[in-house]
N, C-alpha and C positions, 0 to 999 in steps of 0.2 A: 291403200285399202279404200273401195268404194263400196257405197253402201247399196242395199238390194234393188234390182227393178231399174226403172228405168229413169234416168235425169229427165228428165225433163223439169108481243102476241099477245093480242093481248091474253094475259097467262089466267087459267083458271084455274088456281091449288088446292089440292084437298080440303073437306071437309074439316077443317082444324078448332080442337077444343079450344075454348078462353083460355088465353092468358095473359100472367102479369105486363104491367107495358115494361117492353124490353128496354128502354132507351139506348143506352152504348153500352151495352150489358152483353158481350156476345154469347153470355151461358142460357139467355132466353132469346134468343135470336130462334125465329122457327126458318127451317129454310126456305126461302126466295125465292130458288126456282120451281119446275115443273114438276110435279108428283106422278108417281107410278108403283105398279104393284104388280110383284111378281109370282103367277100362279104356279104352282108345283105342276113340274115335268112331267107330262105323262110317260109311263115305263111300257112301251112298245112291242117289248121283248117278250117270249114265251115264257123264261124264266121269271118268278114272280120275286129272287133272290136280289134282281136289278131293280125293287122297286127304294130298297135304303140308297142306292148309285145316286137313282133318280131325286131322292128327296136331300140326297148329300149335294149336287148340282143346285140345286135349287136354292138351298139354305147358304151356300158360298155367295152365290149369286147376292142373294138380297146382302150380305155382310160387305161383301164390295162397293155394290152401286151406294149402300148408307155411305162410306166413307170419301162419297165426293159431295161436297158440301153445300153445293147448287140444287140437290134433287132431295127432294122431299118422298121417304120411300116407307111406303104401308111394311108394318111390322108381319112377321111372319106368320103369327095366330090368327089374322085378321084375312090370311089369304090361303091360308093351307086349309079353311072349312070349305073351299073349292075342290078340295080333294074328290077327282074320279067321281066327280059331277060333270054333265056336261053343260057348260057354262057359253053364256053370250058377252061379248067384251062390251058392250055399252051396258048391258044391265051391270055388270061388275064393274064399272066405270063409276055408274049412276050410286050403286051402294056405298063406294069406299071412298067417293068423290075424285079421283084421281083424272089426270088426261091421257098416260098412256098404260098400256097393259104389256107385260113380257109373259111370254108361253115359250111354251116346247115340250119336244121330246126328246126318251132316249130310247135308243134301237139298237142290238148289240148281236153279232154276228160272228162266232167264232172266237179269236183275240182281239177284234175291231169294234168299239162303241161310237156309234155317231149321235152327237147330239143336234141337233134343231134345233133353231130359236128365232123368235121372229117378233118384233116390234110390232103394235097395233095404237091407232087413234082410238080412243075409247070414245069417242063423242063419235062418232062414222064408222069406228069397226075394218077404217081402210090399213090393210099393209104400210107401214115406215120403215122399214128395214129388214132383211130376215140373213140367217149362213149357219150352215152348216158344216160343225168338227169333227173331225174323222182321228183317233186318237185307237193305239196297243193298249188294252186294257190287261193286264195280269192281278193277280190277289195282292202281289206285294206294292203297285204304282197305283191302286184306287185315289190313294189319298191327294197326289202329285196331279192325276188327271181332272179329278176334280176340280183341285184349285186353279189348274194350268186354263182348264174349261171356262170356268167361271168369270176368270180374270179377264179373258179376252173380250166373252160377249157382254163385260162390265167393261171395257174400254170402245169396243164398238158402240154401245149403247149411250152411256154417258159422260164421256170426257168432251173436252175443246178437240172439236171437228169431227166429233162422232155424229152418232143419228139423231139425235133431243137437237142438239146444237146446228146442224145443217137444215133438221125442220122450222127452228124458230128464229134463226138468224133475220130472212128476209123480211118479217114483220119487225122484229128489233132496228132495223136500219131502217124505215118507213116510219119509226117513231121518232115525236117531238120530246128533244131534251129534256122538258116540262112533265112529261106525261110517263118517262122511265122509271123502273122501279131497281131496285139493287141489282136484280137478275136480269134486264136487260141491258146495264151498262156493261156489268159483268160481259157479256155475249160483245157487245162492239169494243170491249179492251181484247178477246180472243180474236177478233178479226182484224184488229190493228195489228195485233203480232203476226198475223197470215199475211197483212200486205202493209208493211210500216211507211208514212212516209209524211212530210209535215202535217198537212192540209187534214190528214185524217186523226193523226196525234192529236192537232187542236181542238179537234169533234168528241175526240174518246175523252181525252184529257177535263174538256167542258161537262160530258156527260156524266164522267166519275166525278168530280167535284160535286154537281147536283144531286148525285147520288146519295154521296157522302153527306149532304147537308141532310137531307129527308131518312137516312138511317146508318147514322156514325157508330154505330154496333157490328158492322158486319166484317169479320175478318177477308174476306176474298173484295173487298175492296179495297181496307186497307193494304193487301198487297197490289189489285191493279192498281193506286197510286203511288204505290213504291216503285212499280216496273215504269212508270211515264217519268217520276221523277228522275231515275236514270237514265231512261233515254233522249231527255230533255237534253243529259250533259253530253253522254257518251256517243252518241248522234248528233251530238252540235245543231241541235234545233235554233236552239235560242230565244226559245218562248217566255222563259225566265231568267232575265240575267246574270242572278247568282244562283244557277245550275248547279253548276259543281261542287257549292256548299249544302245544295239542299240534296243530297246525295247523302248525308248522315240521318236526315229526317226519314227517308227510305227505308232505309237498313233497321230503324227503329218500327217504322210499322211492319214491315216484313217481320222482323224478330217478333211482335207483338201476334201479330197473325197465325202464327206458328206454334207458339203459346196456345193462344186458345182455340186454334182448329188444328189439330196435328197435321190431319190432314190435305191442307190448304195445299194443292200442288204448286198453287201459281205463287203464293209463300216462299215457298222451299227453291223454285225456280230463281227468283227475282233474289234471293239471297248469294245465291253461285253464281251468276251474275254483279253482282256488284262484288264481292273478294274479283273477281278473276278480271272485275274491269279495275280494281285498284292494286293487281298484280301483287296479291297476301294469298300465295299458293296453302299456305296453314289454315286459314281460316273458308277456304275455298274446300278443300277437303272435307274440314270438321263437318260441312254445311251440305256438301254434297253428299257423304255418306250417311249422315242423319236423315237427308230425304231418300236415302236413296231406300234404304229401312220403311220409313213411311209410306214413300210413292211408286214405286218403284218399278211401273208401268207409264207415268203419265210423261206421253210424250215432247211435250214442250218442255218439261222438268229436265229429263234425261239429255233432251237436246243443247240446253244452254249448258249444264252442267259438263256434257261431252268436250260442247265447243272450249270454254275455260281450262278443262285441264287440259285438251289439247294445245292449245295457239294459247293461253297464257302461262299456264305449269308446265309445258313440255311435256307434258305425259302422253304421246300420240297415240298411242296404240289401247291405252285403257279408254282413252275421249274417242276416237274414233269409233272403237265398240260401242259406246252408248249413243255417240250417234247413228251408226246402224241398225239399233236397237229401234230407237226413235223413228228412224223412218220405216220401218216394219209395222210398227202399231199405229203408226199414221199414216198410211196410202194417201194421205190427203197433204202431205207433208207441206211449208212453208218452201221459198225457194233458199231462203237463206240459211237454212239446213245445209245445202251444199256448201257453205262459204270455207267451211275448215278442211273439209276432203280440196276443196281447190287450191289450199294453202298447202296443203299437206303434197298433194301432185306436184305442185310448185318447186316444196323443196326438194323432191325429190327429181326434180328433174326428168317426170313424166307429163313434159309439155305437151302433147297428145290428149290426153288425160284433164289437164287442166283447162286447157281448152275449152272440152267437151262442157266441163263443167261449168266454165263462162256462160253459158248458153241455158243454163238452169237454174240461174241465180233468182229471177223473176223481183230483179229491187230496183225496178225504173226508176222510183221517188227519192230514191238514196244517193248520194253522192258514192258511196261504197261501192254499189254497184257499178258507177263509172271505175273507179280503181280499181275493183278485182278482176274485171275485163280487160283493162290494159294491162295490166300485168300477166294476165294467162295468154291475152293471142301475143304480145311482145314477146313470153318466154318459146311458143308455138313459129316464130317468124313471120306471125300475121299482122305485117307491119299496118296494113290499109284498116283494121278493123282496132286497132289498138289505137289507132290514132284520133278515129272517132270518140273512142272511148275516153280521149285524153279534152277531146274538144267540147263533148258534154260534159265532164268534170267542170272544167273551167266558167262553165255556165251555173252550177249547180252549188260550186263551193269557191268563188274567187279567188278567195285568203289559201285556200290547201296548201300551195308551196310554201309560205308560210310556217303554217299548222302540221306539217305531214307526219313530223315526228311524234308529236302531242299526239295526235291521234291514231298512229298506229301503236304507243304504248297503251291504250286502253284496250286492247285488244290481246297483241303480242306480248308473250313476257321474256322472249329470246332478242337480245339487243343486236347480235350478229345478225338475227334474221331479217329485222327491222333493218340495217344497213344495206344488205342485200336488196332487199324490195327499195327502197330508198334510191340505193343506185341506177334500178333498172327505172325506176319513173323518172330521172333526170335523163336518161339515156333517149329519155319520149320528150324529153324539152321542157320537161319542168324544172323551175329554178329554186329548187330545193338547198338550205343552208346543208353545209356538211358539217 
């Protein structure tokens, strides 16, 4: 099974009343990142019966984007006295204090409702984003289409690699470690997971720490420190010596995280992750369907989640769905998305396939990336491109012969499978123990 499509600031927040100092208190924690406010949908239609549709979109909408926990989002009595006024987005910027503004309409044609929605800069009024839903509206699926609606243009809008996040990324990375705030480390620990690799680990890794020290309240950090602390071990960084013990310290802020933000995706992520790299398919489960309850769109969540119970529970076909899932709601997808569909072609013996997917992995910085390339064009008969693959390993991880087994259990939870891969890399000349 492959998944769809193709392999390949400084922040200015709302207006916010006094209050108590938070200190590590995450129940007064205000949020961090960028503020927005969602103006009720204009209803397009003749029918004046599509104007509850319209205000049902709308109200979904603001209940979604509150529950990711970087976006600080105007309540809805504060934005529905825009109702069927005709409104300027900077003056409604300037009132509610917010940076961005969400609009739309709904327009309904027969059984077909299409909704509109479109991202605006409230400080310039310029377009950030816009797309429109084309959905079968009947009397019995209002309620379905709604949330189905909502959902989406709350994940286009606000998650890691959506439109808030691709707008403010490039100033977040032009920032001095010194001068970040919670919500900009946040933004360069989502871009570490888009292209992982040491050199940038040490930068995110630095910046959440600094983070940490200036505001030890905020759940969504204590998870991006739980996700570095595992990848310290489970990527063989080796930034910190005893890695693989501070791997329980993780698991404990994540659990904490979770606790007091339900909704923390990167939480819920960084928890199914670490059972699935300590091959505890029980506690990999409990963790994943808990988030899966909470989050159940965010796609980095869905993706690690997918990958663990695939490649370490064996459950291919449930993991594999959610990683298709994952890269549907993220067109912007990570390359290491592909790494379990290549494992999976692998087994199966669609060296064709796996191949392909060699070529999608997009993990130069990783030593992993050298191994899952020799192993897809070696099972393909691409002897000349495997071998490359085997000569930059060698550069990148010395010790891996070594290591190979170590490291493919954090990963793999099938031992058979792991002897098979095992085999085929000594067949490339590595001198791997049996």
């Amino acid at each position: 099974m492959l998944p769809p499509g193709t392999y390949v600031p400084v922040f200015h927040g709302a207006q916010q009343p006094d209050t108590p100092d938070a200190g590590a208190d995450p129940g007064l924690q205000m949020p961090a990142g960028p503020s927005i406010a969602v103006l009720p949908f204009d209803n397009m239609s003749a029918d004046p019966d599509q104007e509850f549709f319209s205000d049902g979109v709308t109200e979904e909408i603001i209940t979604r984007l509150c529950q990711i926990p970087e976006l600080f989002v105007i309540g809805r009595n504060s934005t529905f006295v825009y109702k069927g006024k005709p409104t300027d987005v900077r003056e409604v910027g300037r009132d509610l204090g917010v940076r961005f503004v969400l609009e739309g309409s709904v327009r309904r044609g027969g059984q077909t409702v299409r909704v509109t929605a479109q991202l605006l800069d409230a400080s310039t009024g310029v377009h950030v984003w816009g797309e429109s839903f084309d959905r079968e509206l009947t009397p019995q699926n209002v309620l379905d289409v709604e949330n189905a609606i909502a959902e989406q243009i709350a994940v286009r809008v606000g998650q890691p690699y959506g439109a808030i996040y691709r707008r403010d990324l490039p100033a977040a990375l032009r920032m001095a470690e010194s001068d970040m705030g919670a919500y900009e480390a946040v933004l360069q620990s989502y871009d570490y997971y888009a292209r992982p690799g040491l050199e940038r680990f040490r930068e995110v890794d630095a910046a959440v720490e600094a983070a940490l020290s200036r505001s030890p309240g905020t759940p969504t950090l204590w998870a991006a420190r739980a996700y570095l602390l595992l990848d310290d071990w489970r990527l063989s960084f080796g930034v910190r010596p005893n890695a693989e013990s501070l791997v329980d310290e993780g698991l404990d802020l994540a659990e904490r995280a979770v606790a007091a933000e339900p909704y923390c995706g990167l939480a819920h992520q960084v928890l199914v992750a670490i059972h699935g790299a300590r091959r505890d398919p029980v506690r990999l489960e409990a963790s994943g369907e808990r988030g899966l309850r909470a989050v159940p769109n965010y796609s980095d969540f869905l993706a690690d989640y997918g990958f663990a119970l695939a490649m370490s529970a064996g459950k291919w076909d449930r993991g594999l769905d959610l990683l298709a899932k994952a890269c549907t709601l993220n067109p912007h997808y990570p390359g290491w998305y592909n790494a379990a569909f290549l494992i999976d072609a692998y087994n199966r013996e669609d060296h064709e396939a796996a191949a392909g997917l060699a070529d999608a992995l997009s993990m130069p910085e990783l030593f992993w990336g050298s191994v899952l390339r020799a192993i897809a064009y070696h099972s393909a008969g691409n002897e000349a491109e495997a071998a490359k693959a085997i000569e930059a390993l060698r550069a990148q991880y010395p010790d891996f012969e070594k290591q190979a087994r170590f490291e493919w259990m954090k990963w793999v939870g099938s031992d058979a499978l792991i002897d098979r891969l095992l085999a085929d890399l000594r067949a490339l000349g590595l001198d791997i123990p049996v």
